[in-house]
C-alpha positions, 0 to 999 in steps of 0.5 A, a space after each residue: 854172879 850179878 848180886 844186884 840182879 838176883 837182889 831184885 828177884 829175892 823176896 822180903 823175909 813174909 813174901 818168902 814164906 808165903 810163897 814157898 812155905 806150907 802152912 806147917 813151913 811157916 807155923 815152924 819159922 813163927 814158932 822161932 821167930 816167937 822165941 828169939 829174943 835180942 839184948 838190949 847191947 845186940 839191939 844197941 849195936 844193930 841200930 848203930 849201924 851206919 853203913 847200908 847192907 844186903 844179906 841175901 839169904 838162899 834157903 828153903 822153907 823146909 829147911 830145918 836149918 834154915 827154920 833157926 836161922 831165917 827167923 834170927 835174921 830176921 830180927 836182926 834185920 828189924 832192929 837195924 835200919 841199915 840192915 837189908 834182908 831178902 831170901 831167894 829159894 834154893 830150887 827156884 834159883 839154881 844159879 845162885 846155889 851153884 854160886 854158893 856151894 859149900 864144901 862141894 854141896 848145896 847148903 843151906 842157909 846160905 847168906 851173902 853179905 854185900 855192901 850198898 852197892 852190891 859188891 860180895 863182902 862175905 858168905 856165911 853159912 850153912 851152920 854158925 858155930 853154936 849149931 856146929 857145937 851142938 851137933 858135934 857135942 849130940 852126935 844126932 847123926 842126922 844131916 839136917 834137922 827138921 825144925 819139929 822139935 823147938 831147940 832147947 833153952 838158950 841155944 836160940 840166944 847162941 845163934 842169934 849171938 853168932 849171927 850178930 857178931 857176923 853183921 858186925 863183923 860185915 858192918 865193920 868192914 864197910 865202915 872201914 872200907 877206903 872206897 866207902 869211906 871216900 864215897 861217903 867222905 867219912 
């Protein structure tokens, strides 16, 4: 998969939703983006950051799962200038979710962390721990939540930790990385 090239077809975070969200789509991403909430230790790390990153996010706006998660990234994206967030649409982009399927299925989110230079670092997704323990521990039964019902307290703040810890764990490899380090002689 040439990421570079899908990287240019993807769409800032507002572009995304405005062109393959409906209104109802975008009121339930607002209504998560409202809630979360970084520490100021998350906001510390994410702004220490000195290695430039790609997440490319493959979702769908009417994804529930992706209601929870795209807004997260979001915020993780704000807080860090070397942080770099751009969303393709799983239908509009079939090759990519070919590229990307989990478990024998196409899932949703699906983030690909690539380095400065677009080289594959890591896949994260569908679900971060903190959702699979919820689902696990509700026995809901459903296959994907529809993002309706907001999450209940602190759940938001779970997975906005499983998400930062993901980044850093990303932005710890490129900042140990033989062929970075040698790039930027540091």
């Amino acid at each position: 998969m040439n990421w570079s090239e899908t990287w240019t077809q993807a769409l800032p975070y507002g572009e995304f939703l405005a062109r393959h969200g409906e209104p109802r789509h975008q009121e339930r991403w607002q209504r998560i983006y409202d809630q979360v909430a970084l520490t100021d230790a998350q906001r510390g790390l994410l702004a220490s950051f000195t290695r430039r990153m790609h997440l490319l996010c493959v979702a769908g706006a009417w994804c529930g799962d992706c209601v929870l998660q795209g807004p997260v990234l979001q915020h993780l994206a704000e807080a860090s200038p070397a942080v770099a967030l751009r969303f393709v649409d799983r239908d509009a982009h079939a090759a990519v979710q070919d590229a990307l399927m989990l478990n024998a299925g196409r899932r949703v989110p699906v983030v690909v962390f690539l380095s400065e230079d677009f080289q594959e670092c890591g896949r994260y997704g569908d679900r971060t721990i903190s959702m699979y323990r919820r689902m696990a521990q509700e026995r809901l039964g459903a296959a994907c939540t529809t993002g309706i019902v907001p999450p209940a307290d602190g759940y938001v703040a779970a997975v906005t930790d499983d998400w930062v810890t993901e980044v850093e764990r990303v932005q710890l490899m490129l900042r140990l990385s033989p062929r970075l380090r040698a790039l930027h002689g540091d």
